[in-house]
C-alpha positions as CSV (number, residue, x, y, z in Angstrom):
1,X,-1.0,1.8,-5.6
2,X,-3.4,4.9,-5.4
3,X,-6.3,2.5,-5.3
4,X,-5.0,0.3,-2.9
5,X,-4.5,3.4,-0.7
6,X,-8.1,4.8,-0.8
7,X,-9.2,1.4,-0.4
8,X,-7.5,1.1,2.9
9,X,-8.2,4.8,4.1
10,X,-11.9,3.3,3.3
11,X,-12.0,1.0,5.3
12,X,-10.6,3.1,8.3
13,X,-13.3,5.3,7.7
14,X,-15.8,3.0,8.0
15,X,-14.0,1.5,11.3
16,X,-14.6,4.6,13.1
17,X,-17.3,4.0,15.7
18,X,-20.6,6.1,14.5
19,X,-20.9,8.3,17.4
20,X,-17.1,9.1,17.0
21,X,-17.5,9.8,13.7
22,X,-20.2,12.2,14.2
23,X,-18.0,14.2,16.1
24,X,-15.5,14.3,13.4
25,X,-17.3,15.0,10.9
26,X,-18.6,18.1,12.9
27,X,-15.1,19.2,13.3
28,X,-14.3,18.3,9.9
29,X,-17.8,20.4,8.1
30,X,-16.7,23.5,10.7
31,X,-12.8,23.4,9.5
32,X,-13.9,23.3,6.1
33,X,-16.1,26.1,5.9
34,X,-13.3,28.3,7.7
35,X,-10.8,26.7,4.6
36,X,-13.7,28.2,2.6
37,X,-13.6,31.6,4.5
38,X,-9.9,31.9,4.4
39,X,-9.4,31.1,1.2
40,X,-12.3,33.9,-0.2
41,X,-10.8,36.8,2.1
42,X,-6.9,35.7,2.3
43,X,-6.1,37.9,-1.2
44,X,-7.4,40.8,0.7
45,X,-4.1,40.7,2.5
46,X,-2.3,42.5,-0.8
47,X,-5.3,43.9,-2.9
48,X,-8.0,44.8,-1.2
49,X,-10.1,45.8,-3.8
50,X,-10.1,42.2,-5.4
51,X,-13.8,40.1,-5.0
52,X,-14.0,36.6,-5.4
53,X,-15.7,35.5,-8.4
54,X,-18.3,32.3,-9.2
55,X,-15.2,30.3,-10.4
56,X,-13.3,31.1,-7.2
57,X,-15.8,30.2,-5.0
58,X,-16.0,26.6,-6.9
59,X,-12.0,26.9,-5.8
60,X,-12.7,27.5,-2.3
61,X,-15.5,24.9,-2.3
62,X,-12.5,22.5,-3.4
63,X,-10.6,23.5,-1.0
64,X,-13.3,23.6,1.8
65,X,-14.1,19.3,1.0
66,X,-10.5,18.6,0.7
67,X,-10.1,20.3,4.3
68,X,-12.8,18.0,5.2
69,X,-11.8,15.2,3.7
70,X,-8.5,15.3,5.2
71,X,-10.4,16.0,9.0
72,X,-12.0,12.9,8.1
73,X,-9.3,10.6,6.8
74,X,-6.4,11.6,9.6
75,X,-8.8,10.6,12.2
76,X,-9.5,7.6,10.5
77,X,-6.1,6.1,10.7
78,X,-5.8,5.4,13.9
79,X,-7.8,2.6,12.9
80,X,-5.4,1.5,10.3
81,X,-3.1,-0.8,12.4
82,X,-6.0,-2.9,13.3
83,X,-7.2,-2.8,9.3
84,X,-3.7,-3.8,8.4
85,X,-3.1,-6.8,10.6
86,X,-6.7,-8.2,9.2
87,X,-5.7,-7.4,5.4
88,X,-2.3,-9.5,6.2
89,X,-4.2,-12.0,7.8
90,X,-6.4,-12.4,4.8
91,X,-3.8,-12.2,2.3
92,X,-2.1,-15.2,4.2
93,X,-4.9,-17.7,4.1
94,X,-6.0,-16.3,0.5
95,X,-2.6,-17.3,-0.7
96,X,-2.6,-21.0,0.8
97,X,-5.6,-21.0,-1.3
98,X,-4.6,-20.3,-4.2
99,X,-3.9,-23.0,-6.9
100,X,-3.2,-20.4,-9.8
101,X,-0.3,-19.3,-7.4
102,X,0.8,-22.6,-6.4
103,X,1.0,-24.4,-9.8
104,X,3.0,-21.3,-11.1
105,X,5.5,-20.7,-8.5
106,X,6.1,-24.5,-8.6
107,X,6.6,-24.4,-12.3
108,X,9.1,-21.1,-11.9
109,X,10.6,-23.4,-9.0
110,X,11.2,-26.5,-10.7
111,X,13.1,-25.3,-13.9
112,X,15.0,-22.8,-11.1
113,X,16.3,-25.8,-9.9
114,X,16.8,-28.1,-13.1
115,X,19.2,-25.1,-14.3
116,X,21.3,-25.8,-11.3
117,X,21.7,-30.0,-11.5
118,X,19.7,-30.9,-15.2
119,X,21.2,-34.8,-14.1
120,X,18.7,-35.0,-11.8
121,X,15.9,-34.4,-13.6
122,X,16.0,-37.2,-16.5
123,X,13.3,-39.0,-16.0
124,X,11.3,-36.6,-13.8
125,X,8.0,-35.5,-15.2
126,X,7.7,-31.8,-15.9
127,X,5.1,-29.0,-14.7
128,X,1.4,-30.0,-15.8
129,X,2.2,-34.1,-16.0
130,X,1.5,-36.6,-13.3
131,X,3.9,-37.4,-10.6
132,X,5.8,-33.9,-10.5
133,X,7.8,-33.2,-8.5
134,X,11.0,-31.5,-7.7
135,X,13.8,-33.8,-6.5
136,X,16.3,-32.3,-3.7
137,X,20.0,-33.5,-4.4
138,X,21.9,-31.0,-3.0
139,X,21.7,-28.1,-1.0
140,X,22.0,-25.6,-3.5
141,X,18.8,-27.4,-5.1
142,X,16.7,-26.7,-1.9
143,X,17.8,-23.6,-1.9
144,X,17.2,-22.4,-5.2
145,X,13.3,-23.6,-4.6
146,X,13.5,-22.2,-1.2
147,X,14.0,-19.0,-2.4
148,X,11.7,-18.7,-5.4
149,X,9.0,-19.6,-3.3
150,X,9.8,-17.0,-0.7
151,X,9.9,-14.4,-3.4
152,X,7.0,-15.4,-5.0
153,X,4.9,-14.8,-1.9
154,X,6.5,-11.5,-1.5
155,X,6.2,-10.5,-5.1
156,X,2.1,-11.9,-4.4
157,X,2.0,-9.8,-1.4
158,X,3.7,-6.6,-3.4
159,X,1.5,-6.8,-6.3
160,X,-2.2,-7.5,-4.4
161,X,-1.1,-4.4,-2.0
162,X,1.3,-2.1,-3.4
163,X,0.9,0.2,-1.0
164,X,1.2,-1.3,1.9
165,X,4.0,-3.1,0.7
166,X,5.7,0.3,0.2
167,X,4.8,1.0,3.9
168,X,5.8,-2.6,5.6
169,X,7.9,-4.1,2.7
170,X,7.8,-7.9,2.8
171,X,11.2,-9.5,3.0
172,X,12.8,-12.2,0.6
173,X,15.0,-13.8,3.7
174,X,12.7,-14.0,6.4
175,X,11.5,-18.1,6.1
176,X,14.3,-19.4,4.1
177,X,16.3,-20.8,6.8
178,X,13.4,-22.6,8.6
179,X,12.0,-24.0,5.5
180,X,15.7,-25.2,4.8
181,X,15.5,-26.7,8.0
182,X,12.1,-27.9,7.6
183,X,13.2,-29.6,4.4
184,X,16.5,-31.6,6.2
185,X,13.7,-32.8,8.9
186,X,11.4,-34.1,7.0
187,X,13.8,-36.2,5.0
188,X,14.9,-38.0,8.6
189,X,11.8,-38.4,10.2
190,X,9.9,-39.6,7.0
191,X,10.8,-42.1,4.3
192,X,9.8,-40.6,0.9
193,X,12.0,-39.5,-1.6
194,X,9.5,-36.1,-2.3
195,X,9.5,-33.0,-0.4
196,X,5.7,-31.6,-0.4
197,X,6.5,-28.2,-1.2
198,X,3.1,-26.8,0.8
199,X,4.7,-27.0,3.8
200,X,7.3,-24.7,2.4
201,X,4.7,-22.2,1.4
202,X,2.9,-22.5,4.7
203,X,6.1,-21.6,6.2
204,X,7.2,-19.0,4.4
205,X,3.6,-17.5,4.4
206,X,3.6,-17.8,8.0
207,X,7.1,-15.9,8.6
208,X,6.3,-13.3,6.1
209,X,2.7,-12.6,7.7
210,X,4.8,-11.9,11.1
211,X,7.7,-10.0,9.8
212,X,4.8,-7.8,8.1
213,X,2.9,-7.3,11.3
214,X,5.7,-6.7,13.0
215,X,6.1,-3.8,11.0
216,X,2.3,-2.4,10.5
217,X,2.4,0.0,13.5
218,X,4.9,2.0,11.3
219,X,1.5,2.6,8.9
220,X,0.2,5.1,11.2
221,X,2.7,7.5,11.2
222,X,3.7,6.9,7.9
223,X,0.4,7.5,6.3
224,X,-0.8,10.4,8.6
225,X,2.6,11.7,7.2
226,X,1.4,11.2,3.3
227,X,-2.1,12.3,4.0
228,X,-0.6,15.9,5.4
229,X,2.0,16.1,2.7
230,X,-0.6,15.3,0.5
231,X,-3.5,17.6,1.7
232,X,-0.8,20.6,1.3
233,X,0.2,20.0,-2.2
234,X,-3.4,19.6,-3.3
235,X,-4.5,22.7,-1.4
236,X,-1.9,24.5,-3.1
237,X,-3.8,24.6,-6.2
238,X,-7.1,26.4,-5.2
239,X,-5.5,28.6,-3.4
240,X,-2.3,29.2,-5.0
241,X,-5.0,30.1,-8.6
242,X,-6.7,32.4,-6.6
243,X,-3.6,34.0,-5.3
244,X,-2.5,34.5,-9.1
245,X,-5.8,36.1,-10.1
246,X,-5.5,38.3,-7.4
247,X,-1.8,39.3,-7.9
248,X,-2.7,40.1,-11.9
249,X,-5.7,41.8,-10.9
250,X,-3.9,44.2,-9.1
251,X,-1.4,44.3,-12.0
252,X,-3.5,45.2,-14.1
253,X,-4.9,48.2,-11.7
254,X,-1.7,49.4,-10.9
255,X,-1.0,49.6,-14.6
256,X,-4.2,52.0,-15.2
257,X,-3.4,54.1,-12.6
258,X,-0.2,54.2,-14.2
259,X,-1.6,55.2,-17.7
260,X,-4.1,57.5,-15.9
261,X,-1.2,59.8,-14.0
């Protein structure tokens, strides 16, 4: 999920037009270097006396990129509605593609359904043989395959792009009907006994890839919300260490004084 993440927040980056990019980075190189400033000169406000050392000012370098960083990166999601819709897109015509996908979720389909009627499969031809298929009885068969195809693509979706799955969350029941449908059609207006089961993932691809970009102008927000929740954890570290050896470094002088009177 983190790596899906900073791939995304990547590619927003490099989505930002150069000469609006120049600009942030300005913004984002002066911010920083008054995180730096700040965070050398904000222990001052209880001991005076305290200097920052070599080590801190690797801390308040840290502290300075991540300030930066985060200029950088909050600007750059604007951009991520547009990345979103074209990652959804992809992952839609990669997955009609994809045999490995296809041959599993029809082998995961077709003992789904045997458990429900095993009569109807006597002399069908299992997974991997030629002429399988999956035969459609009842409707309880149809909708057994129905939905472990639907899931399938969602658990595809989830597992490619955790992230954004956490952010958009594809939906098990969004193509179930119209492929059920789809299914009780193409039995009336074609004479074959065999269902080809592409159309049902072309559907439920197709519905899933619309629920999901109905849903990806949410991302913004949400991940402008993680990126600040983020950069304030993280930026409690340099500075919340420096604080410390501050506080024990007047401590420690209070204590001398203490010996000395």
């Amino acid at each position: 999920m983190i790596r899906d993440f900073f791939e995304i927040l990547f590619q927003c980056v490099a989505a930002v037009d150069s000469g609006a990019f120049l600009g942030i980075l300005t913004l984002a190189l002066v911010l920083g270097l008054l995180c730096w400033v700040a965070c050398s000169y904000y222990t001052r406000l209880w001991n005076k006396r305290f200097r920052v050392k070599l080590q801190h000012h690797v801390l308040c370098a840290i502290a300075a990129f991540l300030t930066a960083l985060f200029v950088i990166s909050y600007h750059a999601v604007d951009k991520l509605e547009f990345i979103v819709n074209d990652i959804i897109d992809v992952w839609n015509t990669e997955l009609l593609d994809n045999k490995d996908w296809t041959d599993q979720t029809y082998e995961t389909a077709f003992f789904a359904v045997k458990k429900v009627k095993p009569a109807a499969f006597a002399n069908v031809p299992e997974p991997g043989n030629p002429n399988s298929y999956i035969p459609f009885n009842d409707v309880k068969m149809i909708q057994t395959c129905v939905e472990t195809y639907v899931e399938k693509a969602c658990d595809n979706f989830s597992t490619i792009h955790p992230f954004l799955n956490l952010m958009l969350s594809a939906k098990p029941g969004v193509s179930q009907e119209e492929i059920i449908a789809d299914i009780h059609e193409y039995f009336q207006t074609v004479q074959v006994d065999v269902y080809p089961l592409s159309r049902a993932v072309e559907i439920a691809a197709r519905n899933i890839r619309e629920n999901l970009l109905e849903q990806s102008p949410k991302t913004v927000w949400k991940t402008s919300l993680i990126l600040v929740i983020l950069f304030m954890v993280v930026q409690l570290i340099p500075f919340g260490f420096i604080g410390y050896c501050a506080y024990k470094d007047l401590k420690i002088s209070n204590d001398i004084q203490f010996y000395q009177y």
